[in-house]
N, CA, C and O atoms as a GROMACS GRO file, in nm:
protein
  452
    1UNK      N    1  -0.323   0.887  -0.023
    1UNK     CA    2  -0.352   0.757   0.031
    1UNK      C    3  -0.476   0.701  -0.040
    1UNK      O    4  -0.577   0.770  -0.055
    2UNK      N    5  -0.463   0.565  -0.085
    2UNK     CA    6  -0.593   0.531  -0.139
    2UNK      C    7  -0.637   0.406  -0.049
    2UNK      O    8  -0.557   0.335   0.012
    3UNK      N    9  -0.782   0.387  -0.048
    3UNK     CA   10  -0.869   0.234   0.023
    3UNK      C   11  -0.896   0.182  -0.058
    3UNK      O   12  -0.960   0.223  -0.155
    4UNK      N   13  -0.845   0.056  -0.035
    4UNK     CA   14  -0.993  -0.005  -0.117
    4UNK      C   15  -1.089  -0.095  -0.020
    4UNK      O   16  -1.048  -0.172   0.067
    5UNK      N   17  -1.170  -0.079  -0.039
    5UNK     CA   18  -1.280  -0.163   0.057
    5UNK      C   19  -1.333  -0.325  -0.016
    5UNK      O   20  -1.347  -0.346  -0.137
    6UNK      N   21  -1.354  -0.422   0.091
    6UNK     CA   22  -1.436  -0.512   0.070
    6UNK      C   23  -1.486  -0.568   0.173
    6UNK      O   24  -1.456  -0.546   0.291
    7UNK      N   25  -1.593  -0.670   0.115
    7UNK     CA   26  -1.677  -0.730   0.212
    7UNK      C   27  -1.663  -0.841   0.257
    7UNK      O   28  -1.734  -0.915   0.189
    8UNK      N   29  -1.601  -0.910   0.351
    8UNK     CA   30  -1.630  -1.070   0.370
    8UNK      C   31  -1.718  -1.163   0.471
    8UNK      O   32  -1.696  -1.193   0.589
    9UNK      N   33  -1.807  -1.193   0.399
    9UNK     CA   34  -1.903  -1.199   0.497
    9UNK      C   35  -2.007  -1.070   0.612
    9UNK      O   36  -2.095  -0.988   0.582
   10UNK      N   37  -1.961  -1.096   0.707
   10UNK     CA   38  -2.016  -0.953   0.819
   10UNK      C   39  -1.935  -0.837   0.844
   10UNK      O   40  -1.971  -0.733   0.899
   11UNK      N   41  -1.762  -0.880   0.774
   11UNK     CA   42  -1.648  -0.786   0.827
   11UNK      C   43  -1.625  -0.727   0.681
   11UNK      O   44  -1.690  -0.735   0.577
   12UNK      N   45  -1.501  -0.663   0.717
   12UNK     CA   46  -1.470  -0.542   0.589
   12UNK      C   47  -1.304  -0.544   0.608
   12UNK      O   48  -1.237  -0.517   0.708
   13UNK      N   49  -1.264  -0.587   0.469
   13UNK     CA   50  -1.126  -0.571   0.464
   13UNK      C   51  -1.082  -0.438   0.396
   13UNK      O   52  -1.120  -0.417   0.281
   14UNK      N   53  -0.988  -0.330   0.472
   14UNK     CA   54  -0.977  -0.226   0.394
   14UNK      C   55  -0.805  -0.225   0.370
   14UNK      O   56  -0.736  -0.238   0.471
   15UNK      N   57  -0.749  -0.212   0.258
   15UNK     CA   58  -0.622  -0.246   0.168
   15UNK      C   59  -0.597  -0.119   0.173
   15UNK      O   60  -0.646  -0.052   0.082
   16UNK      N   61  -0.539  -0.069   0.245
   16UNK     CA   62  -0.447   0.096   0.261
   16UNK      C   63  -0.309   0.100   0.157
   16UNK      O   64  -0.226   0.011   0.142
   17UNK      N   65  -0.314   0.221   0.099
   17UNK     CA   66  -0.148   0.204   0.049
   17UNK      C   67  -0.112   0.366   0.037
   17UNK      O   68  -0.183   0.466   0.050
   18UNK      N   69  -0.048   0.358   0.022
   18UNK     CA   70   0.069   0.501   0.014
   18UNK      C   71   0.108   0.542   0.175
   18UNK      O   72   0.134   0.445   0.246
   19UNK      N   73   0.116   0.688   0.245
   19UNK     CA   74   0.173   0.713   0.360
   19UNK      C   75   0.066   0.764   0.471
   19UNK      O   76  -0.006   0.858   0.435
   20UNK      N   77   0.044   0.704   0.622
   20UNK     CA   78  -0.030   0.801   0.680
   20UNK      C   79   0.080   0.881   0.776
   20UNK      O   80   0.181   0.830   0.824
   21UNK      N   81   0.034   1.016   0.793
   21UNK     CA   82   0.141   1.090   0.839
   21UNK      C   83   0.042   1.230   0.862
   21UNK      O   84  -0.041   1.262   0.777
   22UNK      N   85   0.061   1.299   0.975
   22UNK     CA   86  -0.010   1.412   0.973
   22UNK      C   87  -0.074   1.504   0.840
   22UNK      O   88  -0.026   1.548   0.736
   23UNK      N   89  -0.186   1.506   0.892
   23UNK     CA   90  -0.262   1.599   0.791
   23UNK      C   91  -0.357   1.524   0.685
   23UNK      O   92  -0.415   1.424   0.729
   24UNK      N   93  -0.379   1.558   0.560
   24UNK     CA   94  -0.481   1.489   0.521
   24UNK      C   95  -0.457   1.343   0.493
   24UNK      O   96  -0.541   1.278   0.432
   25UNK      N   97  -0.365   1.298   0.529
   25UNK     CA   98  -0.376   1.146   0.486
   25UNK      C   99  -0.433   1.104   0.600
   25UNK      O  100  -0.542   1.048   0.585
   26UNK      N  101  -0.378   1.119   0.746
   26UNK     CA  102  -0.399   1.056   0.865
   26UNK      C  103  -0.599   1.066   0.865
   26UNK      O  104  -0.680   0.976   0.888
   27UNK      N  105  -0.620   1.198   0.831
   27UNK     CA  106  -0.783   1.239   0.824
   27UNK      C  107  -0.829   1.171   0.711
   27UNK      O  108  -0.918   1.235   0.654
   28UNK      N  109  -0.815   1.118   0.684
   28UNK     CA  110  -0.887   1.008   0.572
   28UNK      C  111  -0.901   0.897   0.607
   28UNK      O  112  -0.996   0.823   0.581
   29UNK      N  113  -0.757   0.861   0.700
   29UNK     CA  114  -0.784   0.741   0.797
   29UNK      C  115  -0.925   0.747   0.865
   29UNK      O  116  -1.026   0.680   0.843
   30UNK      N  117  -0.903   0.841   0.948
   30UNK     CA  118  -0.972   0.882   1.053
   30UNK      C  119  -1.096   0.862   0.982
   30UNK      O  120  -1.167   0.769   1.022
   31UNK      N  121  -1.148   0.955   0.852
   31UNK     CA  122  -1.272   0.912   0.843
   31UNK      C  123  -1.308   0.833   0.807
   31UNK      O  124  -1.429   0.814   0.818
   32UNK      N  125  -1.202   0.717   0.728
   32UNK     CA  126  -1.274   0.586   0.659
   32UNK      C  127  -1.310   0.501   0.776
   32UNK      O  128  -1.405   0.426   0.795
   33UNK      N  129  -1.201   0.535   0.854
   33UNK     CA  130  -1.271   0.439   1.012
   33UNK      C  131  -1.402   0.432   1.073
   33UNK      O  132  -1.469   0.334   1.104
   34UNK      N  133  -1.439   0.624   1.090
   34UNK     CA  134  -1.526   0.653   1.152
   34UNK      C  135  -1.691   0.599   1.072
   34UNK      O  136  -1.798   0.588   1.131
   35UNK      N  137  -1.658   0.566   0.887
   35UNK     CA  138  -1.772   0.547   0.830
   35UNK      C  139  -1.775   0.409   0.912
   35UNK      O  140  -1.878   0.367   0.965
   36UNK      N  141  -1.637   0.336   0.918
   36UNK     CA  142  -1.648   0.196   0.923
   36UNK      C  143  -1.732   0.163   1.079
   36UNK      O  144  -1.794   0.062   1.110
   37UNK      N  145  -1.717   0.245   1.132
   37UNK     CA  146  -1.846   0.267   1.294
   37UNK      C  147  -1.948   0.288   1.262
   37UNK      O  148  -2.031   0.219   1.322
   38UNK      N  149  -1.998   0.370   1.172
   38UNK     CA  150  -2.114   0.369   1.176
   38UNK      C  151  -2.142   0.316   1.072
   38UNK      O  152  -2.237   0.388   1.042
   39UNK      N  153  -2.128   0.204   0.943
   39UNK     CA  154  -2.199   0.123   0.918
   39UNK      C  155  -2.227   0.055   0.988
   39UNK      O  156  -2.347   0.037   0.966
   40UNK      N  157  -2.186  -0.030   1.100
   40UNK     CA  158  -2.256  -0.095   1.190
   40UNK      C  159  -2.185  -0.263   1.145
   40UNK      O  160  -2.219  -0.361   1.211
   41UNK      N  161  -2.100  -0.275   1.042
   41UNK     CA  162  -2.113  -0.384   1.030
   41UNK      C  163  -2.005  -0.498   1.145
   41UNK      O  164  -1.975  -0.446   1.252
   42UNK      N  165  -1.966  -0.605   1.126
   42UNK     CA  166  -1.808  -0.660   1.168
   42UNK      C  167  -1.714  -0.608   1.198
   42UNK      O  168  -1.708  -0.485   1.200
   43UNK      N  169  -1.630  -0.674   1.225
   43UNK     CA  170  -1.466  -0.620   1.238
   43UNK      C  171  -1.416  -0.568   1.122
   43UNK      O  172  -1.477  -0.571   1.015
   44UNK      N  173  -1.292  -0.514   1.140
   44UNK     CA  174  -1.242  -0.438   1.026
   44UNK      C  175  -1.074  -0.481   1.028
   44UNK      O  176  -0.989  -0.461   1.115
   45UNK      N  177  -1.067  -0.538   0.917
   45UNK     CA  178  -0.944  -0.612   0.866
   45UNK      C  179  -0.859  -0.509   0.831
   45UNK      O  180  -0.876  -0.478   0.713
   46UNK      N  181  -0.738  -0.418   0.910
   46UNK     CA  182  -0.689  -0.295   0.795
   46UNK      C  183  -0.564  -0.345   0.723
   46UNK      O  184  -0.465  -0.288   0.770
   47UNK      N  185  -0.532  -0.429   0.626
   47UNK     CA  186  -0.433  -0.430   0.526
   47UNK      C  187  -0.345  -0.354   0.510
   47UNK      O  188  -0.360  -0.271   0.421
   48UNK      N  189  -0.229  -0.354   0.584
   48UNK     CA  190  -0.120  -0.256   0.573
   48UNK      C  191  -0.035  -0.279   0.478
   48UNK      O  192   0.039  -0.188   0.440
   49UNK      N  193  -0.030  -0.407   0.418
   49UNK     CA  194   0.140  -0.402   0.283
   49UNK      C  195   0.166  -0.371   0.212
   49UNK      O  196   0.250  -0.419   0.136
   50UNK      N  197   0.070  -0.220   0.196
   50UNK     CA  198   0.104  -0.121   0.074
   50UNK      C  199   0.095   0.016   0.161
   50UNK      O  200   0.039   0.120   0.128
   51UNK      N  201   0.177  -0.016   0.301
   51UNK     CA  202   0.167   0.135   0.326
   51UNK      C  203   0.339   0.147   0.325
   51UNK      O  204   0.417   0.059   0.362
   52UNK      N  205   0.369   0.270   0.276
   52UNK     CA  206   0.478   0.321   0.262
   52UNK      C  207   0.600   0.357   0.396
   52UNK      O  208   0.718   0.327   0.419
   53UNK      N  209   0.455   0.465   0.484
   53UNK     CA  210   0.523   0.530   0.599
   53UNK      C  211   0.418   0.529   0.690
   53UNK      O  212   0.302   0.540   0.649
   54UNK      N  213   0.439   0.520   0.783
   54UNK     CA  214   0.329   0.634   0.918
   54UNK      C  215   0.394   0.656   1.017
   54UNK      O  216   0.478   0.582   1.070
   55UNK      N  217   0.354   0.770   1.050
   55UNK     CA  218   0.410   0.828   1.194
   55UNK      C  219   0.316   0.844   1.297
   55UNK      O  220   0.201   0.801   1.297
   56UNK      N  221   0.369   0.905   1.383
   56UNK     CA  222   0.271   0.876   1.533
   56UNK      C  223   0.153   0.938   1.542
   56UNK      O  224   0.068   0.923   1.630
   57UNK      N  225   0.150   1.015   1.439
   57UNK     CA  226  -0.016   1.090   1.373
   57UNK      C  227  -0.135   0.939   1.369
   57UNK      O  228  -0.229   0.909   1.444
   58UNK      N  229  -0.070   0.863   1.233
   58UNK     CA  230  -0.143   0.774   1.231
   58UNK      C  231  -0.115   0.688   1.334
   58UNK      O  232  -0.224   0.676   1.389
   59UNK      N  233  -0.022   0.607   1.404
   59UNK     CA  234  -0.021   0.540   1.520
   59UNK      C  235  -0.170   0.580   1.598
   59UNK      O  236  -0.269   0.519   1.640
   60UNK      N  237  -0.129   0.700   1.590
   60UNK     CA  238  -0.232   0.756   1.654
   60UNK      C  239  -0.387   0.728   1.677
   60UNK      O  240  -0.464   0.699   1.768
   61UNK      N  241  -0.388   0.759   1.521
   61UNK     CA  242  -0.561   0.734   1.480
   61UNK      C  243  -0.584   0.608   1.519
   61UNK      O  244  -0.670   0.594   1.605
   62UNK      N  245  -0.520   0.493   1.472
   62UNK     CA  246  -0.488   0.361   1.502
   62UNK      C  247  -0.568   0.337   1.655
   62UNK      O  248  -0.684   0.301   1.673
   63UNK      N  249  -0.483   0.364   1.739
   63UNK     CA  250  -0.511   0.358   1.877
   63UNK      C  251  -0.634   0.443   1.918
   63UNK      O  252  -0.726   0.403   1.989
   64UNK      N  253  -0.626   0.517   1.884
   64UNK     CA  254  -0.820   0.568   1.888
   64UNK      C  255  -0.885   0.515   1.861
   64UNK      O  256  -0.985   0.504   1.932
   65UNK      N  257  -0.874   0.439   1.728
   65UNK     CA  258  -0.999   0.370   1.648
   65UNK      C  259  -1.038   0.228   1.731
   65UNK      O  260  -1.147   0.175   1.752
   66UNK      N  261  -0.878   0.183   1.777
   66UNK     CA  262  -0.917   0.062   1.864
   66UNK      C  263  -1.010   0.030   1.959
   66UNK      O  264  -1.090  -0.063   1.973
   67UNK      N  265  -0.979   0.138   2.029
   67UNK     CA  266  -1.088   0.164   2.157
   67UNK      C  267  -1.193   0.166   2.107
   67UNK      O  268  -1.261   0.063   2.116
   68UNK      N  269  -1.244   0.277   2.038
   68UNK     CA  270  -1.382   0.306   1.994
   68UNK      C  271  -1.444   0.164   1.909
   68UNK      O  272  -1.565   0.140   1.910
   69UNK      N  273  -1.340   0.068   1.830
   69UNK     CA  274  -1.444  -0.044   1.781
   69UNK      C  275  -1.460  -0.148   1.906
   69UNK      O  276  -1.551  -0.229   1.920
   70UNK      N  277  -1.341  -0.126   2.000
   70UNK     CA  278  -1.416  -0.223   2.118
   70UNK      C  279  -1.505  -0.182   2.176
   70UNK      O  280  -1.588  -0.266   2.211
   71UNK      N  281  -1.525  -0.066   2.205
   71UNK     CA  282  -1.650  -0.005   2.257
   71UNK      C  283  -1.763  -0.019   2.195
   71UNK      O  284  -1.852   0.056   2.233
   72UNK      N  285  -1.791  -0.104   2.099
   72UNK     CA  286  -1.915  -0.159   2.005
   72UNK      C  287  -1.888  -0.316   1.974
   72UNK      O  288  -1.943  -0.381   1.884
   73UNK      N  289  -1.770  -0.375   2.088
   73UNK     CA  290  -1.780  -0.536   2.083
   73UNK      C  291  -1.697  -0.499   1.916
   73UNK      O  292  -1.608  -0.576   1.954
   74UNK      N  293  -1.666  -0.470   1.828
   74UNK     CA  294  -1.560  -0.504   1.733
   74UNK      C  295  -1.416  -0.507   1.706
   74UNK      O  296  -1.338  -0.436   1.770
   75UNK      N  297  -1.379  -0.585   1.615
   75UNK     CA  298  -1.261  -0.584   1.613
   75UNK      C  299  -1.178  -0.471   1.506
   75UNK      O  300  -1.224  -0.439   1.396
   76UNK      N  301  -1.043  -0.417   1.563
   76UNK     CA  302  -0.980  -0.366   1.455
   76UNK      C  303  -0.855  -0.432   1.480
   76UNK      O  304  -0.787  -0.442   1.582
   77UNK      N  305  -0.839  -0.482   1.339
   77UNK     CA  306  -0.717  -0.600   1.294
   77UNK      C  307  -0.629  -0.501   1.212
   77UNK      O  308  -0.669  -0.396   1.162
   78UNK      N  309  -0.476  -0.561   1.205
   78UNK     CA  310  -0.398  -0.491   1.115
   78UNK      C  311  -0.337  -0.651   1.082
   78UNK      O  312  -0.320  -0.751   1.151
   79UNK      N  313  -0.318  -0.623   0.966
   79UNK     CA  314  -0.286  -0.730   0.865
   79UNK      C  315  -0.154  -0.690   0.769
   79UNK      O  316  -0.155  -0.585   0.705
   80UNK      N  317  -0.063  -0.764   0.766
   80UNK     CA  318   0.024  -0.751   0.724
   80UNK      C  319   0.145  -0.598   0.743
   80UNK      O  320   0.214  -0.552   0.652
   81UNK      N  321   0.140  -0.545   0.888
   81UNK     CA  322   0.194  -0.451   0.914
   81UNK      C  323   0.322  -0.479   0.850
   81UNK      O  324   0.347  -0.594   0.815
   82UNK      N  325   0.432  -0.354   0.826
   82UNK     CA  326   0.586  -0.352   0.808
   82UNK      C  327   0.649  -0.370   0.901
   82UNK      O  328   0.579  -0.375   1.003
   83UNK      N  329   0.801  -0.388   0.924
   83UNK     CA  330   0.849  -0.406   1.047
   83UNK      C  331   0.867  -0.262   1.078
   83UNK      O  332   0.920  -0.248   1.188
   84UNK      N  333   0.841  -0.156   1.021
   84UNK     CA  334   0.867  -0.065   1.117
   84UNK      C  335   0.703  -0.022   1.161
   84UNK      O  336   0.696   0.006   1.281
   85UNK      N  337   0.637  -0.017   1.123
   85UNK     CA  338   0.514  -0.006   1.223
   85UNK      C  339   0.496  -0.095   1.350
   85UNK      O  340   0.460  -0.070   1.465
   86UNK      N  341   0.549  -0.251   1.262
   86UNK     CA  342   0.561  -0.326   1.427
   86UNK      C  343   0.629  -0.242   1.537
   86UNK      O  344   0.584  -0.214   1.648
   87UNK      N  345   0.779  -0.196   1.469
   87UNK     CA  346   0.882  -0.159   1.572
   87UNK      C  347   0.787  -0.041   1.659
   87UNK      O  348   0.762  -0.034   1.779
   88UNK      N  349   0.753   0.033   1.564
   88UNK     CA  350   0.684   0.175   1.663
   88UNK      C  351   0.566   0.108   1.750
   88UNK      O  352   0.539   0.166   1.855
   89UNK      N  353   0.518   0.034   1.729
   89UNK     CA  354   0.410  -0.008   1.803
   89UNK      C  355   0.458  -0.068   1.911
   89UNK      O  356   0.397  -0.049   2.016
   90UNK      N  357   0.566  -0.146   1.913
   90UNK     CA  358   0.621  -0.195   2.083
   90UNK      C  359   0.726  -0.147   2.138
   90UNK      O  360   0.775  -0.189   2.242
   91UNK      N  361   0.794   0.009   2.021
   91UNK     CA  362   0.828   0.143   2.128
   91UNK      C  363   0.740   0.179   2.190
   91UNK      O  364   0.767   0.213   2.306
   92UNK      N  365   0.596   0.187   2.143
   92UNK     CA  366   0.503   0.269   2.196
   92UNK      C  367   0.450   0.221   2.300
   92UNK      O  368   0.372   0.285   2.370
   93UNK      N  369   0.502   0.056   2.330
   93UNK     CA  370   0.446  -0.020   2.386
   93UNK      C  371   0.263  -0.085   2.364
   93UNK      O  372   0.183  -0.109   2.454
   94UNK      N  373   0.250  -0.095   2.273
   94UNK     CA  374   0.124  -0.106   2.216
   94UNK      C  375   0.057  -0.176   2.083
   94UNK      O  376  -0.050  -0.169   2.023
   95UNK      N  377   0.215  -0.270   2.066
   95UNK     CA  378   0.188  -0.402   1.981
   95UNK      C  379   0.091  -0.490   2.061
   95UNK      O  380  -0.004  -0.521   1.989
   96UNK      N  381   0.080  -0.548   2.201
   96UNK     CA  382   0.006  -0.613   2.206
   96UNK      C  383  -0.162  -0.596   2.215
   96UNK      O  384  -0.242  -0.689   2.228
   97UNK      N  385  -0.189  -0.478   2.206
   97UNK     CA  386  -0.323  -0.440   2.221
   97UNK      C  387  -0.375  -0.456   2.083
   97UNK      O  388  -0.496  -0.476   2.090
   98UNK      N  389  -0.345  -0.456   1.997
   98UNK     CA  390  -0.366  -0.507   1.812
   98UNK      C  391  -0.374  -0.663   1.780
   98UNK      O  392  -0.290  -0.749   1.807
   99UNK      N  393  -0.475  -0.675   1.726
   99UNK     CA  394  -0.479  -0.830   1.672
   99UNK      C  395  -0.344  -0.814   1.589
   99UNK      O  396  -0.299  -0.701   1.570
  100UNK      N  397  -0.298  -0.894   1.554
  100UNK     CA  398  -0.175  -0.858   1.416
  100UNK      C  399  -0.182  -0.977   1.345
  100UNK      O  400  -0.222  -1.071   1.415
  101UNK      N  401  -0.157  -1.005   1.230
  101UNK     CA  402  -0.124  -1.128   1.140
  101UNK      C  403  -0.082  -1.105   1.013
  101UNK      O  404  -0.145  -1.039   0.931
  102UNK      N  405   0.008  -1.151   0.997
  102UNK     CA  406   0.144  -1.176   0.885
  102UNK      C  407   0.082  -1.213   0.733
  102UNK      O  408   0.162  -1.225   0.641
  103UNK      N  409  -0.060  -1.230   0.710
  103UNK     CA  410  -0.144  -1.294   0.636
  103UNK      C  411  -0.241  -1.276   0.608
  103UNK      O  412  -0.303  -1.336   0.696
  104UNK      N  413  -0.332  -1.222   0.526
  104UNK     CA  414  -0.478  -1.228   0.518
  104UNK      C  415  -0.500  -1.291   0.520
  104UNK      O  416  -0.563  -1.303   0.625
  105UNK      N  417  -0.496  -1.454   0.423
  105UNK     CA  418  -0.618  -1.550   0.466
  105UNK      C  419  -0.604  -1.603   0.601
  105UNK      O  420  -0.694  -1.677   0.642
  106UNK      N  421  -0.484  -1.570   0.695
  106UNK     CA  422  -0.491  -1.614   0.839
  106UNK      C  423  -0.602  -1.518   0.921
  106UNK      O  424  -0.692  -1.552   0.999
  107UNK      N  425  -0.571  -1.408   0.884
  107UNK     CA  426  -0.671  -1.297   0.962
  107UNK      C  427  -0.838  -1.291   0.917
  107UNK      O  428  -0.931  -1.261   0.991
  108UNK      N  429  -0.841  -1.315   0.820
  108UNK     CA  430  -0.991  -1.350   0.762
  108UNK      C  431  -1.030  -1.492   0.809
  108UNK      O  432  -1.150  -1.512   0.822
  109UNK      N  433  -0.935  -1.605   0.838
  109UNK     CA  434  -0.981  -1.732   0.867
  109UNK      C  435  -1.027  -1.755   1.047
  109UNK      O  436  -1.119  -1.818   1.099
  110UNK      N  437  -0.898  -1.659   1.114
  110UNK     CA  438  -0.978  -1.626   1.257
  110UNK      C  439  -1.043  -1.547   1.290
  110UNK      O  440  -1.102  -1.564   1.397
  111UNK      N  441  -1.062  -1.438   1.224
  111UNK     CA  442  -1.147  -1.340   1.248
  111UNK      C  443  -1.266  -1.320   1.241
  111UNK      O  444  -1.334  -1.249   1.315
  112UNK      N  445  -1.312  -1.406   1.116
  112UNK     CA  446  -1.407  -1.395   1.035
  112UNK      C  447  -1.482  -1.507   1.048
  112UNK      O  448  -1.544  -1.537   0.946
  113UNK      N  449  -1.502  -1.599   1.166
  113UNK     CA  450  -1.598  -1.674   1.138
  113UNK      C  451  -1.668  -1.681   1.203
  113UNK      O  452  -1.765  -1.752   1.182
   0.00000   0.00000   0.00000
């Protein structure tokens, strides 16, 4: 799995691509998130339209991370999910707890100002 990180303004857009899925990919999630807490900065934009796969590993992390950036007043956005992450997310019942948007410059234009 690779990130790439950027800055816009106070928030951080991070561009995910390849698969999260148990084991070290999902833990890379996990820790790019956890840096993304403790820099301290904005919300966090996560760019999904270069992810391949994820399973309920990463769902997972996902829904952890949510809580924990509301628990510091921030946002965690997913941006440009696939339809099957949508789909698992409102099996899981838990599409609506996610900002979602079809678009970066839509999600950077509400998010971000």
């Amino acid at each position: 799995m690779i990130v790439e990180k950027r800055r816009i303004g106070d928030h951080f857009v991070l561009a995910v691509e390849g698969v999260i899925k148990l084991g070290e990919s999902a833990q890379f999630l996990a820790q790019t998130l956890e840096r993304m807490l403790d820099d301290g900065g904005g919300h966090v934009l996560l760019d999904l339209d270069r992810i391949n796969y994820i399973d309920s590993t990463g769902i997972g992390e996902l829904v952890g991370y949510l809580a924990r950036f509301k628990e510091r007043s921030r946002r965690l956005v997913l941006v440009r999910p696939s339809e099957r992450i949508v789909k698992l997310l409102q099996v899981a019942q838990l599409a609506d707890l996610f900002p979602t948007y079809d678009d970066l410059d839509a999600a950077v234009a509400a998010e971000c100002r």
